[in-house]
N, C-alpha and C positions, 0 to 999 in steps of 0.2 A: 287383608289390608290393601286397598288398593293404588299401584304403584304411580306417582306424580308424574304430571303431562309433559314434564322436563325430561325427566329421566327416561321416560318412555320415546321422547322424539329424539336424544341425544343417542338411545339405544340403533333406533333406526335407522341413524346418519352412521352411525358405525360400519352396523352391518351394510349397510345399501351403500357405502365407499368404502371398503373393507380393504379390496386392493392398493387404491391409494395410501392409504392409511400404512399398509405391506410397505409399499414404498419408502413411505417416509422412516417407519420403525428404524432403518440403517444408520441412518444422518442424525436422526432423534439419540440413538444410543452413543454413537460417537460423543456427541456433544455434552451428552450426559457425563461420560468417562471421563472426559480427554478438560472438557472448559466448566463442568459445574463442580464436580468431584475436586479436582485441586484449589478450587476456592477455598475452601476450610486448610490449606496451607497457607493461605494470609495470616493468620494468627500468627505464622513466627515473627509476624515485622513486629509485634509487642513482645515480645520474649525476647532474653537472651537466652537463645536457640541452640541446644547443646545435643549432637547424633544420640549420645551416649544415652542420655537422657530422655530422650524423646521428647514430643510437644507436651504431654500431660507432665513431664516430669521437670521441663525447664520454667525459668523464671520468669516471670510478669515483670517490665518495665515500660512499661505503656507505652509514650511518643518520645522515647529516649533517641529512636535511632532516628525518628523525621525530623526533631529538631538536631540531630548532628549533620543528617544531609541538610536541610535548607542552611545550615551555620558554616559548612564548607563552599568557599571560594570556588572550590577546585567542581565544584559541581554545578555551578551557576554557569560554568561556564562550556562546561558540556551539555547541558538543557540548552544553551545557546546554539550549539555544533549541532545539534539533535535540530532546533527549532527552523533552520537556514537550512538544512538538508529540506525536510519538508518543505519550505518553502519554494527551494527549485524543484523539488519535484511535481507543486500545484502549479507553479507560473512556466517553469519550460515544459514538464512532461504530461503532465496532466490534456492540454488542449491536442497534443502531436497528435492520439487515436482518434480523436473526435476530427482533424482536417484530414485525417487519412483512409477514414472511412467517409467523408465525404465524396474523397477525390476518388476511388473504388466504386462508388455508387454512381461514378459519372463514364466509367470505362465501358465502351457499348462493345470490345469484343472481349466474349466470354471466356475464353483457353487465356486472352492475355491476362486478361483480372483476375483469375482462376491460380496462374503463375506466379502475379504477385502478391498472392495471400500465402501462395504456401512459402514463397521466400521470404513473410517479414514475420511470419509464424514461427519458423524453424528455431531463432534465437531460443525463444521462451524454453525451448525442452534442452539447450545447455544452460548446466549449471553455471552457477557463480565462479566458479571454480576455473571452467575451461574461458569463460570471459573474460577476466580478469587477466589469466593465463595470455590469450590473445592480445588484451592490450598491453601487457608488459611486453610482448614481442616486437611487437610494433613500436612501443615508445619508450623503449631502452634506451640507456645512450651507446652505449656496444653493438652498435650492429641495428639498432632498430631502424624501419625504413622511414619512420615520419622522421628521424634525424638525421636519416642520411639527406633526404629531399630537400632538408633545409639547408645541407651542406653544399649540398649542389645546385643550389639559389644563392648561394652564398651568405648563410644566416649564419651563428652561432647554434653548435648545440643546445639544447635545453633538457635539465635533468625533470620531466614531468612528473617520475615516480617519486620523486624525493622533495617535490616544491609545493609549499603550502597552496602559490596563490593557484594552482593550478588541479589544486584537489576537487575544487568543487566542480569543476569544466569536466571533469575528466570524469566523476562521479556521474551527475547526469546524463553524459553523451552515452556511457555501459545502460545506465539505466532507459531511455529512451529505444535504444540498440535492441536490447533486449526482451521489452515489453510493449512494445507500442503496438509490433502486430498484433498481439494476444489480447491490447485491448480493444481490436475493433472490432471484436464481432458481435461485443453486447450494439455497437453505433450501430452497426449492417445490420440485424437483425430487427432494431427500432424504426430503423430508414425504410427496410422491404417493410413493412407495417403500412407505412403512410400510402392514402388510397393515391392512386393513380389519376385518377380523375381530375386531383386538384392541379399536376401537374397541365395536363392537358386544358385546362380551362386557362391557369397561367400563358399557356401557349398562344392561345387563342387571342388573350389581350395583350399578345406584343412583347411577352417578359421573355429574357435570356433565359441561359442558364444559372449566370451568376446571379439575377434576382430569385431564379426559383430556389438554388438553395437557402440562399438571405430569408425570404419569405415564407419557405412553404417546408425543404428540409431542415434547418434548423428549429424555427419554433414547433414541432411536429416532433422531435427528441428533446427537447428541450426538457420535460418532467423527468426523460432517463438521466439526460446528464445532472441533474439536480441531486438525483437518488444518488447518484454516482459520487459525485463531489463529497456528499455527504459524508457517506462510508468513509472514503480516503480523508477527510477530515479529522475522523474519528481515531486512524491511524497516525495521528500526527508525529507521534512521539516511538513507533510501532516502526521501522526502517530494518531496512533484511543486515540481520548482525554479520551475517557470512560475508555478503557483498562487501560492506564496510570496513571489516574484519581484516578481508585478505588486500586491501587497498592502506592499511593502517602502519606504519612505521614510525621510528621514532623521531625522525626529521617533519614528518609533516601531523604527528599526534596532539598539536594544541589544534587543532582546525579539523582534524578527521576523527577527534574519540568521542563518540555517541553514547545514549542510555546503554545500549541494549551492550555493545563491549564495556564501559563500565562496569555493569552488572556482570559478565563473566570474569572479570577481571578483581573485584572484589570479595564477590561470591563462589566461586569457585576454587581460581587461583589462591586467594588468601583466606577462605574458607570463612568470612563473612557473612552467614547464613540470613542471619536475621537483618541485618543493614540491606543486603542484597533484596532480599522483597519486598522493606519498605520502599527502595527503588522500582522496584516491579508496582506494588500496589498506586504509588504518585503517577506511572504512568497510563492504567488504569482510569485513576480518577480524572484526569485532566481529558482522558480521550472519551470516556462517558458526557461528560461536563460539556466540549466542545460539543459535536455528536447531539445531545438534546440543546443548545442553543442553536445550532445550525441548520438542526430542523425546524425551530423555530419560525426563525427565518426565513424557512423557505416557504412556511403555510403565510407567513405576515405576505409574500408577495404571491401568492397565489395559488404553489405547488402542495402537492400531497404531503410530500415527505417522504418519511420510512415508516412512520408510523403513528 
């Protein structure tokens, strides 16, 4: 029987990228484990979800626990805390890698630009843990030095760690701190890409430097940053639980309690199994949902997308 010209050329791309293929088998498996495999743990958000019992053994209540989240108060208004986090993190943190890898791409000695990548890199590899740590040092009222400096300006203390309005400032200045160099190297990378030629022809007709990058660096990354926005769109509702976590008290918990502590805090703490991954599954949905409309969007003006 002889074998179909499909299967026969699909045989071939195998073997003839075999290695590649090696490669990827890693990442492939992981994903498989780690993000496809607990899927079929969604099923507990329609059950009430009993250890003892197990999934085949507990009970079927279909959308009991999404209509008791969307019917609590107290949850509208933490999707709110969740939705303002993201938002500072698209409108202040978001742009910071992209003007800082600009500004990098314009440093003509090497050792010094070299210097400054490995100092805005280093944050990223501490944790949440020692940053946070850090800034409680700093802006304690007992001894921390941003209060003492107001003291000796002659301000008034201010309790940072324990003041609402002060949670959001304080949240994104850690996060920018910590991530911004680590996000420039997908920009550098896009940037060394763009042919040189163009700049040089810019040269020629009279352009700065400020219009070459208006002109010629930016629209030239413009498809990464789209790709880019994208993804973190996706994550809207996705916020690193630890970070927020260890910034969380109960002075300033109507404005700092997010999805993702909610859900430890129900689900764990109080052993909310199945409420707890209806909470997991809404965030899922709404970051898929966002994610294919915002790709959308980016083909309606012109961009690839993701996919």
């Amino acid at each position: 029987m002889p074998v179909p010209k499909s299967s026969s050329s699909l045989a071939k791309r195998l073997v003839r990228n075999r290695y590649m293929y090696l490669m990827i088998l890693p990442g492939l498996i992981y994903f498989i484990i780690f993000k496809y495999f607990p899927m079929y743990g969604l099923l507990i958000a329609f059950q009430d979800y009993l250890p003892y019992k197990g999934m085949s053994g507990s009970e079927w209540v279909g959308l009991k626990h999404f209509n008791k989240l969307f019917s609590e108060p107290e949850f509208w208004n933490i999707f709110k805390n969740t939705f303002v986090l993201f938002l500072y993190n698209i409108v202040f943190y978001f742009p910071v890698p992209i003007v800082l890898a600009v500004m990098l791409n314009e440093v003509a000695n090497v050792f010094f630009k070299r210097l400054v990548q490995s100092i805005v890199y280093i944050p990223h590899f501490l944790s949440w843990v020692i940053i946070v740590s850090i800034a409680y040092v700093m802006l304690t009222m007992d001894g921390g030095i941003i209060n003492q400096l107001m003291l000796y300006f002659g301000f008034p203390k201010v309790n940072f760690l324990l003041s609402e309005g002060w949670f959001h400032p304080m949240y994104i200045v850690q996060v920018i701190w910590r991530e911004a160099g680590w996000g420039t190297i997908v920009y550098l990378a896009a940037i060394a890409a763009i042919d040189p030629q163009l700049y040089e022809a810019a040269r020629m007709d009279g352009a700065g430097r400020f219009r070459q990058i208006w002109h010629i660096t930016l629209p030239s990354i413009r498809s990464v940053i789209v790709v880019l926005l994208i993804l973190r769109i996706g994550n809207v509702l996705d916020l690193s639980f630890e970070h927020v976590y260890l910034l969380l008290n109960s002075m300033n918990r109507s404005v700092a309690e997010i999805l993702d502590t909610y859900v430890y805090t129900v689900g764990l703490k109080q052993g909310q199994f199945s409420f707890s991954t209806a909470v997991g599954f809404f965030k899922s949905f709404v970051g898929l949902f966002l994610v294919v409309l915002s790709n959308k969007l980016a083909k309606k003006i012109g961009e690839e997308g993701i996919y």
